[in-house]
Residue, then its C-alpha position, 0 to 999 in steps of 0.5 A: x218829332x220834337x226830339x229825335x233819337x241819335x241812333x240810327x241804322x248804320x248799313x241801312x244809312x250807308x246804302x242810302x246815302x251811296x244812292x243818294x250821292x248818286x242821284x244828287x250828282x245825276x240831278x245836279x249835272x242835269x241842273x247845270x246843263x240846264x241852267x246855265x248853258x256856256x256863254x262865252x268866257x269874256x261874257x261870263x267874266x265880264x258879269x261876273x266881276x267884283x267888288x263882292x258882297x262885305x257880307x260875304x267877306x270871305x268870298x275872295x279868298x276862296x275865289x282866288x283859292x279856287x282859281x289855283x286849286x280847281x283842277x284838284x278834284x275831279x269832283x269840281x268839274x262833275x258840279x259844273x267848274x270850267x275855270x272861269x269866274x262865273x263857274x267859280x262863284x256859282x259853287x261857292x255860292x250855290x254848293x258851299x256858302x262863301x258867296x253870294x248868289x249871281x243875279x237870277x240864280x238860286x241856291x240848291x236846297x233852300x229849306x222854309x221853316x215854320x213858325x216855332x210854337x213855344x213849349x211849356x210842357x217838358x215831359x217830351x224833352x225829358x223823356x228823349x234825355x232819359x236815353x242818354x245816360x251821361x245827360x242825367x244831370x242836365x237832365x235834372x236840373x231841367x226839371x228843376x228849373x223848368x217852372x221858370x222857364x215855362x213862366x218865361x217862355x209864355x211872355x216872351x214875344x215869338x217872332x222865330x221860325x223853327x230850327x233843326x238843331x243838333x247838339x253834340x256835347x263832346x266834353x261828355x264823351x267817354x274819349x273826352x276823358x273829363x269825365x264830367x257826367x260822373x264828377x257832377x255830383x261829387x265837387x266837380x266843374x259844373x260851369x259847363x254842364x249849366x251851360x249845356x243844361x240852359x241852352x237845351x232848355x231854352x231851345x226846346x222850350x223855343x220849338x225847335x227841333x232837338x236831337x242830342x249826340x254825346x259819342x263820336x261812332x258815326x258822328x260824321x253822317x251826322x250832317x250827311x258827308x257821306x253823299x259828297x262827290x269826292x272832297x265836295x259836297x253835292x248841296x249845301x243842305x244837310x240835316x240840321x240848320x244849326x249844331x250845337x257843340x263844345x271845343x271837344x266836340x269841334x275836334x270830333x268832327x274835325x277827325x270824323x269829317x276829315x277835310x270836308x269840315x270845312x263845308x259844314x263849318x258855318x252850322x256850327x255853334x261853339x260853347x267856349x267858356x272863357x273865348x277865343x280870340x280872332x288872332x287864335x282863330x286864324x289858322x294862318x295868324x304869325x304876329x310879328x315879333x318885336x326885338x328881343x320880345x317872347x314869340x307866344x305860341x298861338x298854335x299851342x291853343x285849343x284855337x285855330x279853327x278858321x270859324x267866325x269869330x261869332x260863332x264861339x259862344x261864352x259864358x259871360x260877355x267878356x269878348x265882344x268878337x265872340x257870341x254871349x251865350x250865358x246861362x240863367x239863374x233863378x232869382x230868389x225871393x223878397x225878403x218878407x219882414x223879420x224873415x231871419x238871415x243868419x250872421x254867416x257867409x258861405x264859401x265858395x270852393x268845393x274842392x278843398x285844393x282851392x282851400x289852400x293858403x287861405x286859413x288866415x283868411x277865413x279866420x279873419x271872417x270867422x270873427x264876424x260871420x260864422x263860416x259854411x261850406x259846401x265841399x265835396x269829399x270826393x274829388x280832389x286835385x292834390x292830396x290833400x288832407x281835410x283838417x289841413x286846409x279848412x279850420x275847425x269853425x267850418x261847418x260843411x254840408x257837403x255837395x248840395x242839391x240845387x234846392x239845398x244850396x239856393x235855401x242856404x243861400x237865402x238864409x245866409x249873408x254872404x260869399x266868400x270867394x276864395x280867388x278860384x274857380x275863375x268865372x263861375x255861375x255861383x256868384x250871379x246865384x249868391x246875388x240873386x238870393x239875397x247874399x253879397x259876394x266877397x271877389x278876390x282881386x288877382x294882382x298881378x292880372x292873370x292871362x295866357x301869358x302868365x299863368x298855367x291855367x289859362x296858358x292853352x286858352x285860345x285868349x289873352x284877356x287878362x283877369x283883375x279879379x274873381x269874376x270880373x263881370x260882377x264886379x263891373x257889371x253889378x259892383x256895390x252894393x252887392x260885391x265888394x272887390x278886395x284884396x284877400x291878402x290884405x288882412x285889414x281891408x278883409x276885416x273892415x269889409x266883412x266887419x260892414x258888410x256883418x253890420x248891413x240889412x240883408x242884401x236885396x235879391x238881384x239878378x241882371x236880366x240878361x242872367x234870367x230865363x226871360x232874357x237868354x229865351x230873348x238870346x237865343x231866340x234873336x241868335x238863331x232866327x238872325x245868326x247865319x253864317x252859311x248865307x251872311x246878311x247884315x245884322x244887327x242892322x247898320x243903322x246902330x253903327x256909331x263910329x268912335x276913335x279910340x285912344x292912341x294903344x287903345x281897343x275898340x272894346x275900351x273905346x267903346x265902352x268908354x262912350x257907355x257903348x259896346x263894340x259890335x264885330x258885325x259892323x267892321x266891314x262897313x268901316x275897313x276901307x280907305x273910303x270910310x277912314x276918310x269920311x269919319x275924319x281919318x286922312x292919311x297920306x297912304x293906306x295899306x291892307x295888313x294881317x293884323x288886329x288893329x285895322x282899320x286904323x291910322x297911326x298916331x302921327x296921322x301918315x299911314x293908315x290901314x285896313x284889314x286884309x283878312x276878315x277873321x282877324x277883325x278885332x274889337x280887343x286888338x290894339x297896337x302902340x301908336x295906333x289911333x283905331x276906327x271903332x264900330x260900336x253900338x248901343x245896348x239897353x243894360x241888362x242885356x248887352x248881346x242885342x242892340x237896342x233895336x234887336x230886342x224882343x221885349 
């Protein structure tokens, strides 16, 4: 089917998966009696001795946690572990994924897919949606959209196989308490639900194979848990090749997986809308404090997931450790010829808390531009009263439908941010409809350190400005990054931008439809968490020095490149220091953010000890980095060159 429903019968469910754990223990006790006989303990320790696979750089540490906990559960010894090494790696490679493959062996359950057939018909995908209420909203803006992405899906080269994929959207369950479904239409947060709403999209219009879960009730048979032998699993397939789902969601299969998470850890796919950095994805992460320095609390983060960094899916490419997901904008038209753009900005704030403290503001704008707005009535965060915080010149329409707000986007000049929401859709959505956008500076710089909004958020990226993305990655002439408390800057910007031609619709491709279709397409064909391999290829690796206290993102981004995660491996070891240039007199294996690296005074050199903290936005004082980075064609900044598509 192309979508398949959630609910299923649950006694009839048990009773087969009790059988089914039976006889997966039967077969595969008979596998290994088969297979692989009993050579003589110096024989398979011999064969089966490292260095191990860098594409697997988790594979010693569960091999030496194996080593001291196999006796744990009884369940090991049923899947053929003895307590030699071969007998180790044979179940983190063929039971669970943490290994590679011994030669001559293969892993149990390998599944072939087809290949993906593109959709353009959209009937199939809203009709399985319409049984889920809390989806109406994604729903319909699917089918608003839809054109658009039927159009690009035509002319997007298809090279992928077809995937089952579940999506498990806790932020919409009712234990969620967001209650974000319900505000939707009335000034709530819309960030995520876009995100939610362009990513099944492009899956489905991808050919894969969908099945949607908002409530937690039998979450954890989802990905059939219930057929482990004690604490393991009987085989590394399950239903799904990838899942889809938020922080919230994460935390339902946590509590409804139990300890057995930790087996199904690499299907998941996290949205995650400002990121998370390595050093709060490591459970285990306990940074040195220096003297007299505020100890942060990582364990007070929505992180500590023990995840690959990568598999953490943003909304804008601001954290090279995580994945850019994205979302799409649709792109307005060419100004036609003596088409009227009326002398009026539109701002950006639909709950009237964001209005507060910015009466002058706006009143210095409202002498050149007449001023619009789009708040809800709603929702409101603080009690506040309407005529208090927005001046009488306001016309507001209220809450608009997504064709309402794109035409009065196109019949207007201007968006005024107002310094909050932080990284929102809504100014990539003014600039492709032909207004400019006003970004409000953040001085000083906001982050986790700082302030209450980002204090829980697994990063401490600091914020310059607004949206920090179309100020670097769009800039002038279509933003101007100002500092709305200096009313005379405000008031010699607006007073040019009132007196410019009406702004050309722009949109980076990588914000349209074509381009997250050619994401999506390369990260599921490509991203494999569960049986690593190099990708994107080595051959785009170019490694770069940073600056002494700089990050391999800055360094990278300086050389015009990006830093790419994937390449750290083939760069963390004394040997590969050496070759680009990096001579120390001693090398250590450290737990930190800045491995692989040297200090500044060229002695001591280090390589990093544990795979999840490898970093592209550590740094450290006195500490000269060792960079991979990558080229990108603009536009697209999530691919290397030779990974694109198109």
């Amino acid at each position: 089917e192309l979508v398949e429903a959630e609910r299923q019968g649950g006694q009839e469910e048990e009773e087969e998966a009790g059988d089914g754990a039976q006889e997966q223990r039967e077969a595969l006790l008979m596998e290994d009696e088969g297979r692989l006989g009993r050579e003589g303990a110096s024989e398979q320790q011999h064969s089966c001795e490292g260095p191990y696979d860098q594409a697997y750089p988790n594979c010693a540490n569960k091999l030496e946690w194996m080593s001291v906990n196999w006796e744990s559960d009884p369940c090991y010894k049923e899947l053929g572990v003895d307590g030699t090494t071969c007998s180790f790696l044979r179940y983190l490679s063929e039971v669970e994924q943490w290994c590679p493959l011994l030669p001559g062996r293969s892993k149990r359950g390998a599944v072939e897919h087809s290949q993906a057939e593109r959709r353009v018909e959209v009937k199939p995908l809203l009709d399985a949606m319409a049984s889920y209420p809390k989806l109406d909203w994604l729903r319909r803006r699917i089918s608003t959209h839809w054109s658009h992405w039927g159009t690009a899906v035509v002319d997007l080269p298809f090279h992928h196989h077809s995937k089952n994929i579940l999506l498990h959207i806790g932020a919409l369950s009712d234990k969620s308490g967001f209650k974000l479904s319900e505000t939707a239409d009335h000034g709530g947060p819309l960030g995520e639900l876009v995100q939610w709403s362009d990513l099944i999209a492009s899956l489905y219009a991808l050919g894969h194979k969908l099945q949607f879960s908002i409530e937690v009730d039998q979450l954890g048979k989802q990905l059939v848990v219930t057929t482990g032998i004690g604490g393991c699993p009987t085989s590394s397939e399950t239903k799904f090749d990838v899942v889809y789902t938020d922080i919230v969601g994460l935390k339902q299969f946590s509590k409804a997986t139990r300890s057995r998470l930790q087996h199904y850890a690499c299907l998941f796919r996290v949205l995650d809308t400002f990121g998370t950095e390595p050093q709060f994805n490591y459970r285990a992460w306990k940074p040195a404090k220096p003297p007299g320095a505020r100890q942060f609390d990582y364990g007070k983060t929505w992180g500590n997931w023990d995840l690959h960094p990568r598999q953490f899916m943003t909304l804008y490419p601001h954290t090279p450790d995580n994945s850019f997901l994205g979302f799409a904008v649709t792109r307005g038209k060419e100004r036609v010829a003596g088409e009227e753009v009326k002398r009026q900005g539109v701002v950006y704030g639909k709950e009237l808390y964001m209005w507060e403290g910015k009466r002058e503001y706006l009143d210095v704008i409202s002498r050149h531009l007449d001023v619009h707005a789009t708040l809800g009535t709603t929702i409101q965060k603080h009690k506040v009263e309407y005529n208090e915080v927005v001046p009488g010149f306001v016309q507001n329409h209220g809450i608009l439908s997504s064709d309402d707000l794109q035409l009065l986007l196109s019949q207007s000049k201007l968006m005024i941010g107002l310094g909050f929401p932080y990284e929102g859709p809504a100014p990539l959505e003014a600039i492709a409809n032909g207004c400019y956008f006003l970004n409000p500076t953040i001085s000083p710089p906001i982050s986790s350190l700082n302030s209450k909004f980002f204090k829980s958020k697994p990063t401490l990226r600091s914020l310059n400005s607004q949206n920090p993305y179309v100020e670097s990655f769009v800039g002038r002439p279509h933003v101007y990054t100002i500092d709305m408390n200096n009313l005379e800057e405000v008031e010699e910007v607006v007073k040019e931008i009132s007196e410019l031609p009406p702004a050309t619709p722009y949109l980076p491709i990588e914000f349209s439809h074509l381009g997250m279709l050619e994401r999506l397409s390369v990260y599921v064909e490509h991203q494999d968490f569960c049986s690593p391999h190099q990708w994107p290829p080595l051959e785009e690796l170019v490694a770069v020095h940073s600056r002494a206290g700089e990050s391999c993102k800055d360094a990278c981004y300086r050389e015009a490149m990006v830093c790419e995660p994937e390449f750290f491996p083939a760069l963390n070891s004394e040997e590969a220091l050496k070759k680009h240039n990096l001579n120390c007199q001693q090398t250590t294996a450290e737990h930190s953010v800045h491995g692989p690296s040297i200090s500044s005074s060229w002695q001591t050199c280090s390589v990093q000890q544990t795979h999840l903290l490898l970093s592209c936005v550590g740094s450290a004082d006195n500490t000269v980095r060792l960079c991979p980075c990558r080229t990108y064609d603009r536009g697209q900044i999530a691919l290397c060159s030779s990974c694109r598509l198109l």
